[in-house]
C-alpha atoms as an extended CHARMM CRD file, in Angstrom:
* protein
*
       138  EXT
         1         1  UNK       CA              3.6160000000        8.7200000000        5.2150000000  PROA      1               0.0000000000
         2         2  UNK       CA              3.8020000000        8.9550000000        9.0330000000  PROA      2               0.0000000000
         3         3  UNK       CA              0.6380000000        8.5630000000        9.3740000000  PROA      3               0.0000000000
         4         4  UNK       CA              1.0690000000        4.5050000000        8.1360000000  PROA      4               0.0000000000
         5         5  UNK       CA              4.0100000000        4.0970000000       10.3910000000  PROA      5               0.0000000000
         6         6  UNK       CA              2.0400000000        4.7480000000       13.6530000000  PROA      6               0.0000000000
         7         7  UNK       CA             -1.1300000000        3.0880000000       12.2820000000  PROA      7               0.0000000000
         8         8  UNK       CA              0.5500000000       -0.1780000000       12.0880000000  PROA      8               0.0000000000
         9         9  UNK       CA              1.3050000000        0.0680000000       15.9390000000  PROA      9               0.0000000000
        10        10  UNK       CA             -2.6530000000        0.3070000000       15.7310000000  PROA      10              0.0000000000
        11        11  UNK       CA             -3.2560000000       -2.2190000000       13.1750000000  PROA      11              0.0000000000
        12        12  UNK       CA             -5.2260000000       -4.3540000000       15.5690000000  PROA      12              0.0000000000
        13        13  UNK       CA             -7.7420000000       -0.9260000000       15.4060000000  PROA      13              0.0000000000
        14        14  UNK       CA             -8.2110000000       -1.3090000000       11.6350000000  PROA      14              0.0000000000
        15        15  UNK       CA             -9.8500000000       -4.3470000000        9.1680000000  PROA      15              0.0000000000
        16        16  UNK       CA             -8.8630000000       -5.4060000000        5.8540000000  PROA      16              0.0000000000
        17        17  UNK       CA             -9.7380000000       -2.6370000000        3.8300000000  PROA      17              0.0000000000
        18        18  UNK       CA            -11.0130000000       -2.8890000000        0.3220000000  PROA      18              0.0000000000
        19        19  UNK       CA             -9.0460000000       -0.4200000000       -2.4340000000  PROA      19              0.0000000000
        20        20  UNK       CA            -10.1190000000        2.5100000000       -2.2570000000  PROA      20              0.0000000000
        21        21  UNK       CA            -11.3950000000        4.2490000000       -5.5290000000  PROA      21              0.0000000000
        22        22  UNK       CA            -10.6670000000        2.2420000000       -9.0660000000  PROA      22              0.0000000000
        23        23  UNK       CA             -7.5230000000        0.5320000000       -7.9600000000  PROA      23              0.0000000000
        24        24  UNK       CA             -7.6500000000       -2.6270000000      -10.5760000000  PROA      24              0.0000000000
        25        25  UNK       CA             -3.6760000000       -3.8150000000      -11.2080000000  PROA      25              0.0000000000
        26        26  UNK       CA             -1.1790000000       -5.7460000000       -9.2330000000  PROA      26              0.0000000000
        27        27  UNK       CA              2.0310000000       -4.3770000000       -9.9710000000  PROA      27              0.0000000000
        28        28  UNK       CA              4.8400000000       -6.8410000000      -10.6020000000  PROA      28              0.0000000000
        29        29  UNK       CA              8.1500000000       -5.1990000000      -10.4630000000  PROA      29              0.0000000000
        30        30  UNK       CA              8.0880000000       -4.5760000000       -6.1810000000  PROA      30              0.0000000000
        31        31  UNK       CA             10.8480000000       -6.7240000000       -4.4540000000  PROA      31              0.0000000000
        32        32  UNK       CA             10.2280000000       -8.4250000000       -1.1610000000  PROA      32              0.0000000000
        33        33  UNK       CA             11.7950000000       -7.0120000000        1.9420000000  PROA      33              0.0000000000
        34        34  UNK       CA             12.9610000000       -9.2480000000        4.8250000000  PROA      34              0.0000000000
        35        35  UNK       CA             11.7300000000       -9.9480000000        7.6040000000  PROA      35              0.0000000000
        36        36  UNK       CA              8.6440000000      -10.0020000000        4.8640000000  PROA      36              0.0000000000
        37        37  UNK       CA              7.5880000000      -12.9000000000        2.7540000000  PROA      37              0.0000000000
        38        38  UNK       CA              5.7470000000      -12.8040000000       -0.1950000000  PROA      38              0.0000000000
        39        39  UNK       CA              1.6590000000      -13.8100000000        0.1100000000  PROA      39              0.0000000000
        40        40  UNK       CA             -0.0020000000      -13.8820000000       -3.2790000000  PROA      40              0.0000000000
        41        41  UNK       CA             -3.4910000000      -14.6680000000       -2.2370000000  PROA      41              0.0000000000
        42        42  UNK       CA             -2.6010000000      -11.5780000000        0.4770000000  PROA      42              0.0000000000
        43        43  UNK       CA             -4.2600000000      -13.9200000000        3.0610000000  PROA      43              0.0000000000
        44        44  UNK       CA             -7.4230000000      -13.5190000000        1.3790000000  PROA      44              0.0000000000
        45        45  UNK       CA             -8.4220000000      -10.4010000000        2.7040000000  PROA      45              0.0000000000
        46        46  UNK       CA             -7.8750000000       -7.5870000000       -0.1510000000  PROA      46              0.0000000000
        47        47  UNK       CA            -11.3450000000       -7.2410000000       -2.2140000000  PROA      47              0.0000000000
        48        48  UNK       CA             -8.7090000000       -6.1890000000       -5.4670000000  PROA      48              0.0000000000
        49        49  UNK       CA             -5.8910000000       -7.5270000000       -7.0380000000  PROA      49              0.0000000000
        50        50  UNK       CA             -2.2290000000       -6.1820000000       -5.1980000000  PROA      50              0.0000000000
        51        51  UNK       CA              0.6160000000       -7.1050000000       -4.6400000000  PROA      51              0.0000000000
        52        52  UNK       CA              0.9930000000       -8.5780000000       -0.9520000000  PROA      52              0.0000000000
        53        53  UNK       CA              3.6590000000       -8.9320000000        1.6650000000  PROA      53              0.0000000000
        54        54  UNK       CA              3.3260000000      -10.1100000000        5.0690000000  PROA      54              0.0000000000
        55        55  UNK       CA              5.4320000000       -9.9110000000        8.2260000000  PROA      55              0.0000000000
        56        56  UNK       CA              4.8820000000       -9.8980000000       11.9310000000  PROA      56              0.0000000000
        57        57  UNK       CA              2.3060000000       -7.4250000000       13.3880000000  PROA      57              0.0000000000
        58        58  UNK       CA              5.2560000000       -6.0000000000       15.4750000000  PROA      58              0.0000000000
        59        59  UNK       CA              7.8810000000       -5.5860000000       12.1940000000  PROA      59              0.0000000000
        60        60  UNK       CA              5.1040000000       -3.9190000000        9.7240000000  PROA      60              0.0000000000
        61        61  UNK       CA              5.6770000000       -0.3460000000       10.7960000000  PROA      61              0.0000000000
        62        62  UNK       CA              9.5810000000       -1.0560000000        9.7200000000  PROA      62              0.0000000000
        63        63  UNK       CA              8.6740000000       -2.7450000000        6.7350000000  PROA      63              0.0000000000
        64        64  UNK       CA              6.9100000000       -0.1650000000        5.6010000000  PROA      64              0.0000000000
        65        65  UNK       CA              9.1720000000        2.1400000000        6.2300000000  PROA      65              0.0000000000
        66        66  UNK       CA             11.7380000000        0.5570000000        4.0410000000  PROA      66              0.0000000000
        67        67  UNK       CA              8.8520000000        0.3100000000        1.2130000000  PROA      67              0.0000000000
        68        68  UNK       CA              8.4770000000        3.9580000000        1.1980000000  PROA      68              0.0000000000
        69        69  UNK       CA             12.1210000000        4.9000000000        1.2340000000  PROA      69              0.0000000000
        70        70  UNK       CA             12.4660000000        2.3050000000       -1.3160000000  PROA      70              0.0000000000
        71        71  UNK       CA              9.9760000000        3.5120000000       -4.0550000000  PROA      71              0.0000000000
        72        72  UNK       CA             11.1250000000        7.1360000000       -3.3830000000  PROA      72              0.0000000000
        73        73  UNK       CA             14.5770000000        6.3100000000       -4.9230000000  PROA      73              0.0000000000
        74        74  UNK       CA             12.6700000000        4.5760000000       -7.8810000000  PROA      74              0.0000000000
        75        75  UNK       CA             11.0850000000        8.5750000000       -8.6050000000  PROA      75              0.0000000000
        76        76  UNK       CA              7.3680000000        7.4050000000       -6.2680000000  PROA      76              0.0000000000
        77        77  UNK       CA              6.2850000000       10.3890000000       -4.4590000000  PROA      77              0.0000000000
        78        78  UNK       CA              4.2440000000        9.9220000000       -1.0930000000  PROA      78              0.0000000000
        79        79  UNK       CA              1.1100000000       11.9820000000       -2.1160000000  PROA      79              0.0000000000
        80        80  UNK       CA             -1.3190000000       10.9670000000        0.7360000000  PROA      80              0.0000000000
        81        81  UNK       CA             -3.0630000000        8.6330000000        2.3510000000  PROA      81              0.0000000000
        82        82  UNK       CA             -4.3350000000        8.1770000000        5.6200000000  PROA      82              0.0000000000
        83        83  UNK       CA             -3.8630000000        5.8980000000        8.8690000000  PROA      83              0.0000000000
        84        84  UNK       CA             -3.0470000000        2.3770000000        6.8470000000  PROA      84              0.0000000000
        85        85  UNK       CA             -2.5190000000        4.0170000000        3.6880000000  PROA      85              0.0000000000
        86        86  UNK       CA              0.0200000000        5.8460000000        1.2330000000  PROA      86              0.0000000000
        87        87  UNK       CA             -0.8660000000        6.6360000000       -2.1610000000  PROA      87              0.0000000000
        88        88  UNK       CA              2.1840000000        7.5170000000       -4.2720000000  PROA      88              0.0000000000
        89        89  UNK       CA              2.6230000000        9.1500000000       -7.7470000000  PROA      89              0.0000000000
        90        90  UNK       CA              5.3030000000        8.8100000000      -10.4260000000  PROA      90              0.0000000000
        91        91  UNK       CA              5.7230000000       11.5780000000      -13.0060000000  PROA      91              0.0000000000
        92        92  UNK       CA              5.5410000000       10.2030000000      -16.7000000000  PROA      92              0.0000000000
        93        93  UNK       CA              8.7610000000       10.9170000000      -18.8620000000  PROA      93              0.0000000000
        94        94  UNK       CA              5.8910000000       12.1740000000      -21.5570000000  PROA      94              0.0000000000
        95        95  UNK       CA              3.4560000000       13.9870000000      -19.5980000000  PROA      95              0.0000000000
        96        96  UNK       CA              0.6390000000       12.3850000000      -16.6470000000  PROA      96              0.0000000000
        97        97  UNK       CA              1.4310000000       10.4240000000      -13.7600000000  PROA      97              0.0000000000
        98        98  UNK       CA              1.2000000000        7.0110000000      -12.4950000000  PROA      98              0.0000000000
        99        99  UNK       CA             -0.5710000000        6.2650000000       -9.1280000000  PROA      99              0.0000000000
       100       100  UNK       CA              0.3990000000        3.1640000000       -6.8140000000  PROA      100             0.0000000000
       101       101  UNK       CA             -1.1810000000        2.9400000000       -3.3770000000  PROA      101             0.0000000000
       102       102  UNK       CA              0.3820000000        0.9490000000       -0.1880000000  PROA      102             0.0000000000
       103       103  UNK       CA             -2.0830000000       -0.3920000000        2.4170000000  PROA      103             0.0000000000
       104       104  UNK       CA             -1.4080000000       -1.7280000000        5.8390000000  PROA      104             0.0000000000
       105       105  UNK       CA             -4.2410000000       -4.5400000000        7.0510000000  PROA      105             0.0000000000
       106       106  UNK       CA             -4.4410000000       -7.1360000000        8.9120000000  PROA      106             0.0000000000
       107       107  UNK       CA             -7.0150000000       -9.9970000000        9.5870000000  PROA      107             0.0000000000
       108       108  UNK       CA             -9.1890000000       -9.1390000000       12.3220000000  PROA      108             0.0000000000
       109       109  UNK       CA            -10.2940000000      -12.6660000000       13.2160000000  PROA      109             0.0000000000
       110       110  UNK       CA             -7.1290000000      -13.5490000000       14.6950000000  PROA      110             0.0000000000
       111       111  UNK       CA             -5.7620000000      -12.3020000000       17.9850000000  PROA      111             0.0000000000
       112       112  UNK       CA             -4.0570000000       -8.9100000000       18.1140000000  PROA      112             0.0000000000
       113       113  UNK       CA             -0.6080000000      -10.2960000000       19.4270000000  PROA      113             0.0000000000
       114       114  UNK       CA              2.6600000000       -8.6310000000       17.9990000000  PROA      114             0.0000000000
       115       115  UNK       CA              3.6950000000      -12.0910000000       16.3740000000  PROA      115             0.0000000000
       116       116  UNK       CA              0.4260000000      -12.0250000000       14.4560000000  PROA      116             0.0000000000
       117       117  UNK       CA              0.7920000000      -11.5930000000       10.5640000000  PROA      117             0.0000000000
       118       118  UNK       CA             -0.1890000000       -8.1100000000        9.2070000000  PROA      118             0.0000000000
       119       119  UNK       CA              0.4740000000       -7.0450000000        5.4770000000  PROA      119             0.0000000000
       120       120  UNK       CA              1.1300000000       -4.5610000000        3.0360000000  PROA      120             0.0000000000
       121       121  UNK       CA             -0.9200000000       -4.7070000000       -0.0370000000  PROA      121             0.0000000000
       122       122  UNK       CA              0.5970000000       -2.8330000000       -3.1700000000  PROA      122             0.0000000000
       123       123  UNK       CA             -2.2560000000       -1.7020000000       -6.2960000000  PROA      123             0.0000000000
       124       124  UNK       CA             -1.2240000000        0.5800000000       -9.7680000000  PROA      124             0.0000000000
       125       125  UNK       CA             -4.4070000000        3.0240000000       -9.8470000000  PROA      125             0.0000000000
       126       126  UNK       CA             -5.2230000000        2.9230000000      -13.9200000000  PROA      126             0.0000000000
       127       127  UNK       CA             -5.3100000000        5.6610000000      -15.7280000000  PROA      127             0.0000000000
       128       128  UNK       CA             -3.2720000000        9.3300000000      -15.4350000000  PROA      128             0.0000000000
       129       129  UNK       CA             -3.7150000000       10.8370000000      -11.7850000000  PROA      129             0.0000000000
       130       130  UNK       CA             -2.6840000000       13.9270000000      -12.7840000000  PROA      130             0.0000000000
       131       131  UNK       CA             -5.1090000000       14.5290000000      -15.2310000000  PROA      131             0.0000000000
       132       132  UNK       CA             -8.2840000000       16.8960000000      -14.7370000000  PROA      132             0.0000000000
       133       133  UNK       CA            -11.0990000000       14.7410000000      -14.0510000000  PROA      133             0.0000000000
       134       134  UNK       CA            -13.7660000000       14.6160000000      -16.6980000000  PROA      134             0.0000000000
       135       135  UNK       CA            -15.9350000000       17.8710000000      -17.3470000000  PROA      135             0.0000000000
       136       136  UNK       CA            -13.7390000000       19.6960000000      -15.3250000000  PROA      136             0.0000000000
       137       137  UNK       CA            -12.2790000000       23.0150000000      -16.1990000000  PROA      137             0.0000000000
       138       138  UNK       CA             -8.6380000000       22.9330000000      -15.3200000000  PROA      138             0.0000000000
């Protein structure tokens, strides 16, 4: 969860990643948080569908920040991740969990400058996280 925070100070470090793993749905119910806009195409640089916000290079790090308190009130739990990433699970009133991840990217053909736009990219992971994995003995 931390580990986003000071990776967005780094962003200019990092490209556009693509989802990691099977990450397939958008999800629809996340609110936009000022200073962010909105940016459904997600300025063309996510290789899956998500959910994208954009903001200044300079405000991501708070912006994300307010995304992860956020979803922890809505019952998310920050799982893991890694520099630009949190992956978050939601425990299922009947059993299982949900699985969202948040990514922080930014387009590495433009300059690095703090007023640059950077994003946060939002993806459901299908399925039940929580669940052994196939063939596995639990």
């Amino acid at each position: 969860m931390i580990a986003i925070l000071s990776a967005v100070a780094l962003l200019a470090a990092q490209a556009a990643p693509s989802a990691a793993g099977p990450v397939s749905v958008a999800p629809t119910d996340i609110a936009v948080k000022a200073p962010a806009v909105a940016s459904p195409d997600c300025g063309g640089l996510l290789k899956a569908p998500a959910f994208c916000v954009t903001a200044r290079m300079d405000q991501l790090g708070g912006v994300a920040e307010a995304y992860i308190e956020d979803l922890k009130g809505q019952g998310w739990i920050p799982a893991d991740g890694d520099d630009n990433r949190v992956i978050f699970v939601k425990r299922r009133d009947g059993g299982g969990c949900d699985g969202m991840q948040m990514v922080a990217f930014f387009d590495p053909a433009k300059s690095e400058a703090a007023e640059e736009p950077a994003y946060l990219g939002f993806a459901l992971i299908p399925g039940d996280i929580c669940a052994a994995p196939a063939g596995s003995n639990p």
